[in-house]
N, C-alpha and C positions, 0 to 999 in steps of 0.2 A: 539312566536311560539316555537316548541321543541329544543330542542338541542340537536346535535349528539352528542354522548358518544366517548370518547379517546378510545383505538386508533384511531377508524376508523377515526375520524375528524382531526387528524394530517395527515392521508391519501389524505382526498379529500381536504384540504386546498392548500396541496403540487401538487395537480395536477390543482387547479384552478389557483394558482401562473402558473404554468410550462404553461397551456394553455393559459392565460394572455399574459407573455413572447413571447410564439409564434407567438400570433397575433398581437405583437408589440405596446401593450392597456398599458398605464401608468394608477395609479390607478386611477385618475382621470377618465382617458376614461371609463375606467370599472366600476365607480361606475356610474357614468350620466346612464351607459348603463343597472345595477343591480339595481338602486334607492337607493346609497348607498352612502353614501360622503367618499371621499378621504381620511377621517383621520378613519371612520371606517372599511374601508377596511383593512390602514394599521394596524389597532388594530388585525384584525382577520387574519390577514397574519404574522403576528410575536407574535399569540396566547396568547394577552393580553385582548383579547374579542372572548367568547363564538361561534363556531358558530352554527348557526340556520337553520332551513329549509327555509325560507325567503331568508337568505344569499346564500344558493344553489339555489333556484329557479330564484334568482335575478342573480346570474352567469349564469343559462342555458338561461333567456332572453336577457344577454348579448353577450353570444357567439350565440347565435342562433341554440343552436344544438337539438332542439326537445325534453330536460327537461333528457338528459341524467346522469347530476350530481344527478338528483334527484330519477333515478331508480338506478344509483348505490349506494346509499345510502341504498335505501326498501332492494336492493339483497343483499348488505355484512352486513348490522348492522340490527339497531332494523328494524319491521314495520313500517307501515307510521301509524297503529292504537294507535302504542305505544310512538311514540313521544310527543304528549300533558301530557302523567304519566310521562315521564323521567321530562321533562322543570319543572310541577308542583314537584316532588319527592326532584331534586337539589334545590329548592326555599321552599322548606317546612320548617316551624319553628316546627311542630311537624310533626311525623308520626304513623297512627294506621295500624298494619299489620295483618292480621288472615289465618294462614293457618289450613286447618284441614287434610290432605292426607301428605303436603312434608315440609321442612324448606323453609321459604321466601327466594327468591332470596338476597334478601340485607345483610341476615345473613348466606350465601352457603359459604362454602369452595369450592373451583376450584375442588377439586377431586370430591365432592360430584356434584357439577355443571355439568360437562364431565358426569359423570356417568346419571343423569339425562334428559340429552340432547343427550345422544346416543341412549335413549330410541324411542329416533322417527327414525326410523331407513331411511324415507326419507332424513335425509340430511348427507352431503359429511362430511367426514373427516373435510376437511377444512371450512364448515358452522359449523361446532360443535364448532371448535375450536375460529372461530371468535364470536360466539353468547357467549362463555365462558366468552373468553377475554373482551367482553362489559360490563357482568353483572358484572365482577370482578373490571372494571374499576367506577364502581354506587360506592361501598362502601366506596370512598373515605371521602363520604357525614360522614361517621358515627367516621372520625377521623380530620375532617378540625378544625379551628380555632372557628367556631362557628357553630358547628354541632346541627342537629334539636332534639328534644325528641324525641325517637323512644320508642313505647309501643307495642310489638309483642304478640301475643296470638296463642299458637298451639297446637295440637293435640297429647296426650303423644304417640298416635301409628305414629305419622310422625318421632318420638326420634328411633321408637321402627323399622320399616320397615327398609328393607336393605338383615336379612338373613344371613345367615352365609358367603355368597360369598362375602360380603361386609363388615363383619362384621370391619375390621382396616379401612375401610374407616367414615363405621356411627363413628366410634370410635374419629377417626379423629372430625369430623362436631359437635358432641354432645361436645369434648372439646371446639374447637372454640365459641360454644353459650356459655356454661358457661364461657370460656374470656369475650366475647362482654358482656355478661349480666353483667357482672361487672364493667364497666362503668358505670359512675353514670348519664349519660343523657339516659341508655341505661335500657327498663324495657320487659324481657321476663317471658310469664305465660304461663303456662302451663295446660290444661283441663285434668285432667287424665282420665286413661281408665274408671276407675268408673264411670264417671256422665253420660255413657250411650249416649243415644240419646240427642242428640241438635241440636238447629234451624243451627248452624257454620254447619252442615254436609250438607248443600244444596251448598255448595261453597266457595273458598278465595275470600276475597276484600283484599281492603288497600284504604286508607283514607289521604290525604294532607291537612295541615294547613297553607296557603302559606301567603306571606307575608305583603298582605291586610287583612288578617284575615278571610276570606274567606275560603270554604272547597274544595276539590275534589276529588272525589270519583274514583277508577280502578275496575273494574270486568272483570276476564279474564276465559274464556268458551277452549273448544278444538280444535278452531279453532284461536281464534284473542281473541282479548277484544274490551273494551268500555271503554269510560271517564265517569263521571257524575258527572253532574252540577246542576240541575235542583233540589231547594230545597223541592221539598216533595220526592224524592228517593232520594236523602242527608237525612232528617229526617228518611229515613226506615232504610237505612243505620245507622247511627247511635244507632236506637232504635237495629238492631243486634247487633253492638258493643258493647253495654250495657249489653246484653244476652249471649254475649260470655266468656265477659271479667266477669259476675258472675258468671260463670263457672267456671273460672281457679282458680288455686291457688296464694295465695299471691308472690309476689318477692322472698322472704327467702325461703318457701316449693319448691318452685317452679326452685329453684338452688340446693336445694338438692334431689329432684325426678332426674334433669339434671344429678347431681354424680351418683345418684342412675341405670340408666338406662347405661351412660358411665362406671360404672365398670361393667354392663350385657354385655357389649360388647367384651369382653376383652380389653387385652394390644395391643395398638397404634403398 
């Protein structure tokens, strides 16, 4: 099942230990009581094992408290729509990204994230800033030991949006891509403004190749997203990929349209 993303998961680890504690549950008793053995538990309490929505639900059927670990979860971190993309995303050997309107989360600078996330002007100061701190804590993926392929494909007017009010922030985020795209597991392309209309302008996906070899798909709408599984929308999916990514430009143009657009920005 998914995995909560750090911070929030050093959060609620620290309170299912403290509420453990209270009710005087050795881990033993708590796991009989989570479905959970005593040496998993202690792997997830001294954060040498992931934890999981499984591992919360299995705590709130332990404490009996009516699945409370599990709505504080939905309220300070991701959705509960969005945890099956995170679980697939950390476990992925390669990744397909397309955005056509903003840069992917996975390749955001925190300034550019904040500014993006203040745009919904329903959440608090403090949901901004934990939703931030989430996505920021994802990109770990793209500098660990054995990091997946990531092959990004975007929209040169996502480089280009921002404006003059933003202009050292885009500035900022178009540097950052050109870093990351220079990594060599790391491949961003670019659709310039020219090639006009394309099938990419009906919406972002992203695409997982996890570690059975297996796909899975994210679609995320205005409201929540979806996972998909189911292979003939994997096959559609794909056959977009395919139409997107002959759109853009190669690696090399496609680093120097990124220069190209970061000196339009001005100086940082």
């Amino acid at each position: 099942m998914g995995f909560v993303p750090s911070p929030l998961a050093d959060f609620i680890v620290g309170e299912i230990r403290r509420a453990r504690g209270a009710g005087g549950m050795t881990q033993e008793a708590f796991g009989r009581g989570a479905g959970f053995s005593a040496s998993h538990v202690s792997a997830v309490e001294s954060g040498t094992r992931a934890l999981t929505m499984d591992f919360i639900r299995g705590a709130d059927r332990a404490f009996g408290n009516g699945g409370m670990f599990e709505r504080l979860v939905t309220k300070l971190g991701a959705p509960s729509w969005f945890l099956p993309w995170l679980d697939a995303e950390r476990s992925a050997r390669q990744l397909r990204l397309f955005e056509p309107l903003l840069i992917p989360g996975l390749l955001q600078t925190e300034n550019y994230a904040h500014v993006v996330m203040r745009l919904n002007d329903l959440m608090s100061t403090a949901e901004v800033d934990q939703q931030v701190s989430a996505r920021m804590s994802r990109h770990k993926i793209l500098t660990g030991e054995t990091p997946p392929q990531v092959v990004a494909v975007l929209d040169e007017t996502a480089l280009r949006r921002g404006g003059e009010e933003h202009a050292g922030i885009m500035a900022e985020q178009v540097a950052h891509l050109i870093a990351v795209a220079e990594l060599p597991h790391v491949h961003v392309h670019v659709i310039p403004a020219a090639a006009g209309l394309h099938i990419g302008l009906s919406g972002p996906f992203a695409m997982a190749r996890v570690s059975d070899g297996s796909w899975v798909g994210h679609l995320e709408n205005q409201l929540d997203g979806i996972v998909v599984d189911s292979e003939d929308r994997l096959d559609n999916l794909h056959a977009r990929w395919e139409n997107v990514r002959n759109e853009a430009l190669p690696r090399r143009p496609s680093l120097e349209l990124m220069k190209e657009v970061h000196s339009d920005h001005g100086p940082h």
